[in-house]
C-alpha positions in Angstrom: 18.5 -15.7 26.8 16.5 -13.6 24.3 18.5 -12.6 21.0 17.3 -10.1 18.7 17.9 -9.5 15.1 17.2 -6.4 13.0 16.9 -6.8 9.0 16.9 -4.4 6.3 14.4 -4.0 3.6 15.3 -2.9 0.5 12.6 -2.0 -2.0 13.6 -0.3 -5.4 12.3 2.4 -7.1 10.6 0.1 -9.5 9.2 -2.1 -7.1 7.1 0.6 -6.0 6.5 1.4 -9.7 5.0 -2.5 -9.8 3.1 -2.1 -6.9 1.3 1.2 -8.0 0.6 -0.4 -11.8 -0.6 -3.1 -10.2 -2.7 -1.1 -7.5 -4.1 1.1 -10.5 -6.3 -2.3 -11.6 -7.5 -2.7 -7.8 -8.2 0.0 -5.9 -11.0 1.7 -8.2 -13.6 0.1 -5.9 -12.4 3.3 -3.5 -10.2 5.7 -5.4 -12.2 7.8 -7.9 -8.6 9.1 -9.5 -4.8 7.8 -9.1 -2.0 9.2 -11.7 1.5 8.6 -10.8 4.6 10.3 -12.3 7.6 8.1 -12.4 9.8 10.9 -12.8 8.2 13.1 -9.8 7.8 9.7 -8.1 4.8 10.4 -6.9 1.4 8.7 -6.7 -1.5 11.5 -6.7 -4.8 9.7 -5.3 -8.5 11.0 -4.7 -11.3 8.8 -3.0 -15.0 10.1 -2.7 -16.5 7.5 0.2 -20.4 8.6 -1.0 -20.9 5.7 -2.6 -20.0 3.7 1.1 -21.5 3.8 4.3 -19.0 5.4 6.3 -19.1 8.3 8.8 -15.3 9.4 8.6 -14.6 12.4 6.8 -11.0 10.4 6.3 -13.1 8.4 3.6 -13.2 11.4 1.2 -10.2 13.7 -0.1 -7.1 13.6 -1.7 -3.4 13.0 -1.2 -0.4 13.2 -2.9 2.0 9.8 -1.9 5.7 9.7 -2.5 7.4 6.7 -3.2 8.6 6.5 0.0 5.6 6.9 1.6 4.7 3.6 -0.1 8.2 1.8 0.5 7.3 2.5 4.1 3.8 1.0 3.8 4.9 -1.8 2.1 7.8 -2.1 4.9 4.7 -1.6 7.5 2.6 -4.6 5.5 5.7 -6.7 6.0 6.3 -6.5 9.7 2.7 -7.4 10.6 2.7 -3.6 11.5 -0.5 -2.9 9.7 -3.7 -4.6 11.3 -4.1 -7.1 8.4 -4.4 -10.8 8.4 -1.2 -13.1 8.4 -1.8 -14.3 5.3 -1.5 -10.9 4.0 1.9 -10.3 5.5 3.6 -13.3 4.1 2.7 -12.3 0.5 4.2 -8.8 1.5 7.4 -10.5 2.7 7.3 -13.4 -0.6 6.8 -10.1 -2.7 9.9 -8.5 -1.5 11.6 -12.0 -1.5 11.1 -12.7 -4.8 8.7 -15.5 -3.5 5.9 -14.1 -4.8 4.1 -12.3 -7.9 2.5 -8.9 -6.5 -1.7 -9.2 -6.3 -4.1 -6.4 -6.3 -5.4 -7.5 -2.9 -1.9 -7.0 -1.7 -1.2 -3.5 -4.0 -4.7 -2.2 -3.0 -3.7 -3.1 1.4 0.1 -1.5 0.7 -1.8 1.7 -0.7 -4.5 2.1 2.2 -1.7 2.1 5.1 0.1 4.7 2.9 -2.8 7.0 2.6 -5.1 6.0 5.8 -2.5 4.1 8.0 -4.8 1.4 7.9 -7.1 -0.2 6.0 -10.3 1.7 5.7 -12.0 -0.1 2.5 -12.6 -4.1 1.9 
């Protein structure tokens, strides 16, 4: 007999707010410019990948996330939906338990699989 359980994740406004103050001190190793507008909640991001040795043309450009674009990354990060390592997804899940104070290596993976679905840098 198999059962099967669904749970809802609930992530505030302001835990997205956390998670992009807190990206804002990790992710300049890739993003050349990030400016958020809490009131627009939005997350405006450029990356210029000539300083990396990367093919792609995904590895330079801009986008402009919304916080629900980063809810569902972080909700991605949590199931194990992402293509990162374990460890990775049970600071996701602490985070959004409470368990856990949010990390730049955690921000910096919940803002890749918003704007590359995966993790393209580090």
């Amino acid at each position: 007999m198999v059962y099967t359980f669904t749970t809802e994740t609930t992530i505030s406004s302001e835990m997205v707010s956390e998670l992009i103050e807190t990206a804002g001190y990790s992710i300049g190793y890739w993003a050349t410019s990030a400016t958020a507008d809490q009131k627009a909640q939005t997350l405006d991001l450029s990356w210029n990948g000539s300083d990396f040795d990367y093919d792609s043309p995904a590895v330079i450009g801009e986008r402009t996330l919304t916080f629900v674009d980063i809810a569902k990354a972080i909700e991605k990060v949590a199931k194990g939906n992402a293509g990162v390592n374990s460890s990775i997804v049970e600071q996701a899940n602490q985070w959004l338990n409470g368990e856990f104070t949010l990390d730049g290596d955690l921000a910096d993976v919940v803002i890749q699989t918003a704007v590359f679905d995966e993790i393209v840098y580090g």
